[in-house]
VOPAGU-2260 file (C-alpha; in pm, 1 decimal, decimal comma):
REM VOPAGU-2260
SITE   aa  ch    i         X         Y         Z
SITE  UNK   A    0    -520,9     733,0    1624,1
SITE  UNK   A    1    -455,9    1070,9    1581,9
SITE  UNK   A    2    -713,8    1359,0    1376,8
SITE  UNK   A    3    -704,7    1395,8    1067,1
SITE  UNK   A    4    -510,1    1773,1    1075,8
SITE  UNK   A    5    -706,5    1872,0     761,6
SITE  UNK   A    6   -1086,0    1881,5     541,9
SITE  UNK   A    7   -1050,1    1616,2     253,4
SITE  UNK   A    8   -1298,6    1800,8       1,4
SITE  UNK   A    9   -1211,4    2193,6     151,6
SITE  UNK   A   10    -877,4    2147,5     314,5
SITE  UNK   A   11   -1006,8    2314,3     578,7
SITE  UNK   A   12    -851,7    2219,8     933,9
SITE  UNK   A   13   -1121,8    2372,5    1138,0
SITE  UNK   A   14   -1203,9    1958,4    1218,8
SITE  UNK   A   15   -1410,4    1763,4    1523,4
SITE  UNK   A   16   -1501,9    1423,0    1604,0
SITE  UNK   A   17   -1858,1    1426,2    1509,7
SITE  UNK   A   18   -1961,7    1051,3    1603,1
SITE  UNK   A   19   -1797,2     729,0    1650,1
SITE  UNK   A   20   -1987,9     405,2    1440,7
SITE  UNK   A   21   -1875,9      40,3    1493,7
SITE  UNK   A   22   -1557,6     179,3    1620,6
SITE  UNK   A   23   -1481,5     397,8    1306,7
SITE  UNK   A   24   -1413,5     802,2    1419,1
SITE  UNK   A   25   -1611,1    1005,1    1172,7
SITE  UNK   A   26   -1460,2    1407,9    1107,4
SITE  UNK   A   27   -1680,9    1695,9    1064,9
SITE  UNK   A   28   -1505,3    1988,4     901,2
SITE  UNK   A   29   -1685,5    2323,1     986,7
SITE  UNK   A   30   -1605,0    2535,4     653,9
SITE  UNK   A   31   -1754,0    2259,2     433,1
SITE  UNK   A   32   -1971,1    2016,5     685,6
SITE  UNK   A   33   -1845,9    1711,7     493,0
SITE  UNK   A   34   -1830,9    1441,0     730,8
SITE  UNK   A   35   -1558,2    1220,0     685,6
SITE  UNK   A   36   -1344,7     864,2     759,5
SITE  UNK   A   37    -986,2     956,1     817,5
SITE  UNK   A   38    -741,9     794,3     586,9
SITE  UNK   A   39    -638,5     492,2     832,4
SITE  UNK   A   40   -1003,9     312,3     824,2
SITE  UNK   A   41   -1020,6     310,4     485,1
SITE  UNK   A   42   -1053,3     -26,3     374,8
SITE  UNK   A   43    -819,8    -193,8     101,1
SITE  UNK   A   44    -816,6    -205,1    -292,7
SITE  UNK   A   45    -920,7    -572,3    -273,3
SITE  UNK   A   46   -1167,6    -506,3     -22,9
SITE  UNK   A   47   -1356,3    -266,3    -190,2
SITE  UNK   A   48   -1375,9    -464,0    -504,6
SITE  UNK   A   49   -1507,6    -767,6    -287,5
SITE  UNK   A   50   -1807,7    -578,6    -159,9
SITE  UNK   A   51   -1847,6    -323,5    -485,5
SITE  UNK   A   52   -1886,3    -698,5    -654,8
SITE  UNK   A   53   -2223,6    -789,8    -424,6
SITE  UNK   A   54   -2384,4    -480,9    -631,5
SITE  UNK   A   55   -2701,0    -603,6    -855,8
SITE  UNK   A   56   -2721,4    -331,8   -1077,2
SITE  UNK   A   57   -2927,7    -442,3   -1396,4
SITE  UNK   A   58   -2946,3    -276,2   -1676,1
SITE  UNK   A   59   -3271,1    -480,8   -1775,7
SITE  UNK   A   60   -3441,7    -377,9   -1384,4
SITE  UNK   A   61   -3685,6    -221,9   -1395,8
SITE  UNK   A   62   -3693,9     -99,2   -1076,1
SITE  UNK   A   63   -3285,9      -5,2   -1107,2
SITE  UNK   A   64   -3318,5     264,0   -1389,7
SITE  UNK   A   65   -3665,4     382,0   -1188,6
SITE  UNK   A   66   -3398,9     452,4    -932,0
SITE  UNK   A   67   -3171,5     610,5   -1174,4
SITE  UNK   A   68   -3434,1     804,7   -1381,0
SITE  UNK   A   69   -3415,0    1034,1   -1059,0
SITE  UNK   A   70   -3093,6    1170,6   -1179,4
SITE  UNK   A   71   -3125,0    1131,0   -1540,3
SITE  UNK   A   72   -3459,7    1236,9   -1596,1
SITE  UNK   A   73   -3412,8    1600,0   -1459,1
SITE  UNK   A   74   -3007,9    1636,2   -1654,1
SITE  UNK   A   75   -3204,7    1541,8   -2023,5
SITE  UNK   A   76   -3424,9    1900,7   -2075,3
SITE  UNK   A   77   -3046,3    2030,6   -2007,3
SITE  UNK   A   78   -2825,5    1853,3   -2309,8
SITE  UNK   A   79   -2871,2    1931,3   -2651,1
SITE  UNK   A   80   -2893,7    1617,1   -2906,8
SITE  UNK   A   81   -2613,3    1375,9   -2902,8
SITE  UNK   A   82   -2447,5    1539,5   -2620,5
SITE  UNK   A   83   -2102,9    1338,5   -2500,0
SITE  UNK   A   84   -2088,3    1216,0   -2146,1
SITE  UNK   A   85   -1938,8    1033,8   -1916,8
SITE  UNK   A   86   -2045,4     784,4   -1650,0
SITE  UNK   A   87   -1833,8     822,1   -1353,3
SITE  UNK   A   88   -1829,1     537,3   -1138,8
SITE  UNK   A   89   -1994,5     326,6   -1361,3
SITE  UNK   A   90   -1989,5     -16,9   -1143,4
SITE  UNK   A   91   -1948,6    -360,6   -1201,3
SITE  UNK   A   92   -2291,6    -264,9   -1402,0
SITE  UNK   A   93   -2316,8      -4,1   -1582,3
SITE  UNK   A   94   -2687,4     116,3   -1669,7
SITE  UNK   A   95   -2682,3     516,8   -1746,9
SITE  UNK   A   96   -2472,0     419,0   -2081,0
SITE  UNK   A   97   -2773,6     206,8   -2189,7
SITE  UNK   A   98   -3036,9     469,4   -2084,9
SITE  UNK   A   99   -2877,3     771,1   -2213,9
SITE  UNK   A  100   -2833,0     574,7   -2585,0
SITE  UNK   A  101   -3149,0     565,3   -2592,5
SITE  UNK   A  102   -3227,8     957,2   -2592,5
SITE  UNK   A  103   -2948,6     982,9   -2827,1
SITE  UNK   A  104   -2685,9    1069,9   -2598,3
SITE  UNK   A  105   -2294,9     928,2   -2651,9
SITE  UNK   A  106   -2171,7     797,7   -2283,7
SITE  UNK   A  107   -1835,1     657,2   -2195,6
SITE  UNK   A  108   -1817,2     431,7   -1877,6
SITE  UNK   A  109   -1503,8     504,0   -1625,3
SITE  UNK   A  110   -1472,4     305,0   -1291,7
SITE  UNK   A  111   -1105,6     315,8   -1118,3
SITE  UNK   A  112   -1215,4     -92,2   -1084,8
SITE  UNK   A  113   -1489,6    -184,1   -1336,7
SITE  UNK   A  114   -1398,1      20,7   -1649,2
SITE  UNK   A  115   -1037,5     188,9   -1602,1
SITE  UNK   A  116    -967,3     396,9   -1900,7
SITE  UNK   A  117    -736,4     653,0   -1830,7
SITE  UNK   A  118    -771,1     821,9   -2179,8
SITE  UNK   A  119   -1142,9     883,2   -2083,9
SITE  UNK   A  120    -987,0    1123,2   -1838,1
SITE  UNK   A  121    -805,3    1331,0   -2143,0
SITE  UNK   A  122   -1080,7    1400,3   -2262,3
SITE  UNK   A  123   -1369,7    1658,8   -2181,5
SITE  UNK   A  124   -1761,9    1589,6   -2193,7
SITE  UNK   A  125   -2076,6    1768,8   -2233,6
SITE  UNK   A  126   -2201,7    1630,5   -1912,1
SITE  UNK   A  127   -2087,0    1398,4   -1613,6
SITE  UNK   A  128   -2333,9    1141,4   -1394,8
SITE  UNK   A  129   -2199,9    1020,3   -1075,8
SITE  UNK   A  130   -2444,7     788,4    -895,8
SITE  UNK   A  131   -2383,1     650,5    -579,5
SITE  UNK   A  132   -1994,1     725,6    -620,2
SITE  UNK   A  133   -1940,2    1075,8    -442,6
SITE  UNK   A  134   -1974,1     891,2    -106,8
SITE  UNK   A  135   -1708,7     686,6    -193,1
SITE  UNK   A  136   -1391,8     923,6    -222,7
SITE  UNK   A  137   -1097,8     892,1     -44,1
SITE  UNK   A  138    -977,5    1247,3    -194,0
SITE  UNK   A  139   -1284,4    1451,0    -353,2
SITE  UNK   A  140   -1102,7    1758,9    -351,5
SITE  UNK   A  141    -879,9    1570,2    -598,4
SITE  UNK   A  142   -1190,1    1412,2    -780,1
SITE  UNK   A  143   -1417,9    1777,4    -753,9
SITE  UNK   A  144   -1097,9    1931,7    -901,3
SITE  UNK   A  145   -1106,2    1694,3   -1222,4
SITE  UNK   A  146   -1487,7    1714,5   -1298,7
SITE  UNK   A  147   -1382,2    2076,8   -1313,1
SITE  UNK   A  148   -1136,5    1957,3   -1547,5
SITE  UNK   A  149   -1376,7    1711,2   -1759,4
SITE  UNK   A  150   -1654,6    1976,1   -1774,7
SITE  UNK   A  151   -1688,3    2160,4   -2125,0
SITE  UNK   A  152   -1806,0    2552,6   -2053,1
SITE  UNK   A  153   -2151,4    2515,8   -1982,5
SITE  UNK   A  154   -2153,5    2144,2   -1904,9
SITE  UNK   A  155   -2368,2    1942,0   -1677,9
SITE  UNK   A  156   -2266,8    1770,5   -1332,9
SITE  UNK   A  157   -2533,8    1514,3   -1180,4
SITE  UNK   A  158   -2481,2    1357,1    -868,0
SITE  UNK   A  159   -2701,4    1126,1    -687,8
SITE  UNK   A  160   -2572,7    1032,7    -300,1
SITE  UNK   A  161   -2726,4    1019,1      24,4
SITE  UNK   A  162   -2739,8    1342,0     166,4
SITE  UNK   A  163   -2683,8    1407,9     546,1
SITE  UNK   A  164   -2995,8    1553,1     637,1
SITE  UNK   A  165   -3034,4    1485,7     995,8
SITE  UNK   A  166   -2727,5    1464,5    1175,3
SITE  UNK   A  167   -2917,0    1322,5    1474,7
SITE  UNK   A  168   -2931,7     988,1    1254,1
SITE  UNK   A  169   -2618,6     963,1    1144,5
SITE  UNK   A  170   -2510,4     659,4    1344,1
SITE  UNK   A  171   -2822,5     473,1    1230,8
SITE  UNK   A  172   -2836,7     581,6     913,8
SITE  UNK   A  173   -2778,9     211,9     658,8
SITE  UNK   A  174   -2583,6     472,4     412,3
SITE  UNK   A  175   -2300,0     503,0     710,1
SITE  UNK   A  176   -2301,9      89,5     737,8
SITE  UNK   A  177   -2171,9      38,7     440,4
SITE  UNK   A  178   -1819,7      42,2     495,9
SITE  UNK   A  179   -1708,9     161,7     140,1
SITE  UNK   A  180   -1901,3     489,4     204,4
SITE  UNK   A  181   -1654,6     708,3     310,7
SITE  UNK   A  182   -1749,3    1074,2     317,4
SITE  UNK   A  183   -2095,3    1234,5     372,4
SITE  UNK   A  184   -2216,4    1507,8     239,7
SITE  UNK   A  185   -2459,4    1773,0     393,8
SITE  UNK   A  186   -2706,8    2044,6     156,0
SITE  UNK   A  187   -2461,0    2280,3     276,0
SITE  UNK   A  188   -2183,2    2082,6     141,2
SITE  UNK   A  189   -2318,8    2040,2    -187,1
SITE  UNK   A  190   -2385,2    2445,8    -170,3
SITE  UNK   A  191   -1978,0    2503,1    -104,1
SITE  UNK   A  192   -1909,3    2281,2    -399,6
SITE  UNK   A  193   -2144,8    2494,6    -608,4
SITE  UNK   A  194   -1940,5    2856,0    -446,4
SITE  UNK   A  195   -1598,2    2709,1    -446,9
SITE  UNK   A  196   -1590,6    2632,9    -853,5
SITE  UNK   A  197   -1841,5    2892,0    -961,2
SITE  UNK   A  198   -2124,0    2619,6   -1067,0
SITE  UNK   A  199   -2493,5    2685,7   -1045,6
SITE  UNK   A  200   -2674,5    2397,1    -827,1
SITE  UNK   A  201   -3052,9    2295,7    -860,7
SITE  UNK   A  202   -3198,9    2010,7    -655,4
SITE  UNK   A  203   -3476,2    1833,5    -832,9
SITE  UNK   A  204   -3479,0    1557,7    -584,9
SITE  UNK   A  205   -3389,0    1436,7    -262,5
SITE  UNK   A  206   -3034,6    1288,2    -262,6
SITE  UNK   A  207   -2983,5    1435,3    -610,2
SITE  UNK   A  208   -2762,6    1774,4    -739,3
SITE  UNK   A  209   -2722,9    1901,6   -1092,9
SITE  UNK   A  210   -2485,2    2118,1   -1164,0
SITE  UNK   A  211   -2366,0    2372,1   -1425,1
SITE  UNK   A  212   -2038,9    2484,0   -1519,7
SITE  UNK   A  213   -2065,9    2850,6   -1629,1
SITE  UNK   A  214   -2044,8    2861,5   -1963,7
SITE  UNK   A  215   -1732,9    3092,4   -2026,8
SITE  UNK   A  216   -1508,0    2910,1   -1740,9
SITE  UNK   A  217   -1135,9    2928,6   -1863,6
SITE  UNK   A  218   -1008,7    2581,5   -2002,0
């Protein structure tokens, strides 16, 4: 198979092979360090639904919104009462709705599978969660580009993924076994996101990024 001939999150085409896993070529770009699949091993619509449906995510597990309090815990200080949001990626089960109702917070649930409401994306929100979803882009330039988009000035990003901390794991890493996870992202990744669109990025946690949009960002 030929290289990819460009960056799917920078565009950059400054590419190499960084490692080869269960016969799947994974592409390092060297403006952005996202590591990536190339469009060829992606697997199919139906596919993806199959193993997105082995998920358990409860909303009534305890030890599921323990997981997900990482992320929310550190975006609540940040949102003023009854703030609008959107769940991005919501699942086969969603759980932020249900925890950010009870702090007061309004949250829609969009999922290109679970929850497809294209009107959600008309729309713009106070703040965005993304949990275990970033990974799986096929195009996150396209998907950065329209959080940009969704953001009101001043509005709050929060990603949880597994970041790429130790390239010299990579090919044992369980994050890169999953075969839905498509694209890794490095701290210095998350720190081009934050340059490229003008955001300001804290990390509270491991594996987690909040981001705000500045607050006078032209609509």
């Amino acid at each position: 198979m030929p290289a990819p001939d460009r960056c799917t999150l920078c565009y950059g085409r400054d590419l190499h092979e960084f490692a080869v896993v269960h016969d799947r070529p994974y592409y390092r770009c060297a403006t952005c360090m996202l590591t990536f699949l190339p469009p060829e091993y992606l697997l199919s619509e139906e596919e993806e639904i199959e193993r997105y449906r082995q998920h358990n995510n409860d909303p009534t597990d305890p030890r599921y919104r323990a997981f997900l309090s990482r992320l929310i815990d550190p975006m609540l200080p940040l949102l003023k009462p009854g703030s609008q949001g959107l769940d991005y990626g919501s699942g086969p089960g969603p759980t932020i709705q249900v925890i950010m109702q009870e702090y007061g917070h309004h949250v829609s649930n969009y999922d290109t599978y679970f929850a497809f409401e294209p009107m959600l994306l008309h729309s713009t929100y106070d703040f965005i969660t993304c949990s275990e979803t970033v990974e799986h882009f096929f195009n996150p330039a396209s998907e950065f580009g329209r959080f940009e988009w969704l953001l009101r000035p001043g509005g709050i990003l929060g990603i949880m993924t597994g970041i790429l901390y130790d390239d010299a794991t990579f090919a044992d890493w369980w994050y890169v076994k999953d075969p839905t996870h498509v694209c890794f992202y490095r701290p210095e990744t998350m720190q081009w996101i934050a340059e490229f669109y003008h955001w300001e990025l804290t990390t509270p946690h491991e594996n987690v990024a909040i981001y705000r949009q500045g607050p006078d960002m032209p609509r």
